[in-house]
N, C-alpha and C positions, 0 to 999 in steps of 0.2 A: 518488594517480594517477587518470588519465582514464578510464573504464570505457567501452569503443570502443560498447557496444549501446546506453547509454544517453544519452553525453555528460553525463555526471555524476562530480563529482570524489567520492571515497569516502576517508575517514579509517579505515585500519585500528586497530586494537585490538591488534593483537599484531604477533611480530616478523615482517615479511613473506616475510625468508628462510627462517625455521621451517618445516618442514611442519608444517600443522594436528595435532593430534594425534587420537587417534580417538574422545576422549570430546568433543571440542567441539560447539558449536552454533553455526547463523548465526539472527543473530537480527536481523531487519530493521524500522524503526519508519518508518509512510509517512503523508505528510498527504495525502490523495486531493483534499481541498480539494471540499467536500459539490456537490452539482449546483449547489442554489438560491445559495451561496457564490460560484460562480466567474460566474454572470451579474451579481451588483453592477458596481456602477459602482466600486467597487473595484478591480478586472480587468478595466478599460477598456482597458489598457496592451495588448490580446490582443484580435484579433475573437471578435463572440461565436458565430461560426460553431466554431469552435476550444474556444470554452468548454463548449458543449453536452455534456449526458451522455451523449448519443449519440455524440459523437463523441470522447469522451475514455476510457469505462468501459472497452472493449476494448484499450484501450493501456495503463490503467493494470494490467490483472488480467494482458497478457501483459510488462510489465514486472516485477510482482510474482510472478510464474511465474518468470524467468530468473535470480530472484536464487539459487531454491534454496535457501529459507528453512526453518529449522525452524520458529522462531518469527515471524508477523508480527503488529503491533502498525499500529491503522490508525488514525488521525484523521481527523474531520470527516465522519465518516462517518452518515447520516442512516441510520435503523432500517429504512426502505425496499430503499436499495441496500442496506444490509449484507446482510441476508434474500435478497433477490430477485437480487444480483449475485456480491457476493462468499461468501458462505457457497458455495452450490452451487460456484462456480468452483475453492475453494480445496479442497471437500470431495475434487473428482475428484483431488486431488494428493496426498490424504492429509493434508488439516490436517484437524484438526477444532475445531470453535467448544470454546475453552474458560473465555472468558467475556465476559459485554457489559455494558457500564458506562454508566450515563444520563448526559451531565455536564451538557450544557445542554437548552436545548429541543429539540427535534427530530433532536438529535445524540447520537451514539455513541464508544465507543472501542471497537474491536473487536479483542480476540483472538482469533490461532489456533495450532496447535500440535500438533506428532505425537506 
């Protein structure tokens, strides 16, 4: 179904009429898509007023705030933001870094977790 804050379609995992039960977790995996990633001419298709880190970093940390995650799992994420944005952001929520993964150059996988 359509998730009205996002405009994003979500695939549940379990049965929808179920109520959750009280051992569950959400566990959320998000491609941030890195700063210097979304100025390429790859993501041309978007101004790049729109692409900037500036103007994207606060909508991505209050989208990943709404979802209510235990767990979030983050791609594309450069060692900079992760540290300097999202750590502190997700720390005030109660996640905490529970580990960072080198994969490429300049890039991270970041998890967190209560």
């Amino acid at each position: 179904p359509l998730d009205k804050r996002t405009h994003r379609k979500f695939r549940p995992v379990h049965n929808e009429d179920a109520a959750p039960a009280d051992d569950s977790i959400r566990v959320i995996s998000y491609n941030v898509l890195g700063p210097w990633q979304a100025l390429t001419d790859k993501h041309n298709y978007t101004s790049s007023k729109y692409r900037t880190w500036s103007y994207r970093k606060d909508r991505i940390l209050d989208e990943l705030k709404s979802f209510n995650a235990d767990i979030i799992c983050l791609q594309e994420v450069t060692p900079e933001t992760f540290s300097e944005d999202f750590s502190p952001a997700l720390a005030a929520l109660g996640l905490e870094l529970a580990r960072e993964v080198g994969l490429l150059h300049a890039q991270v996988l970041g998890l967190v977790g209560r």
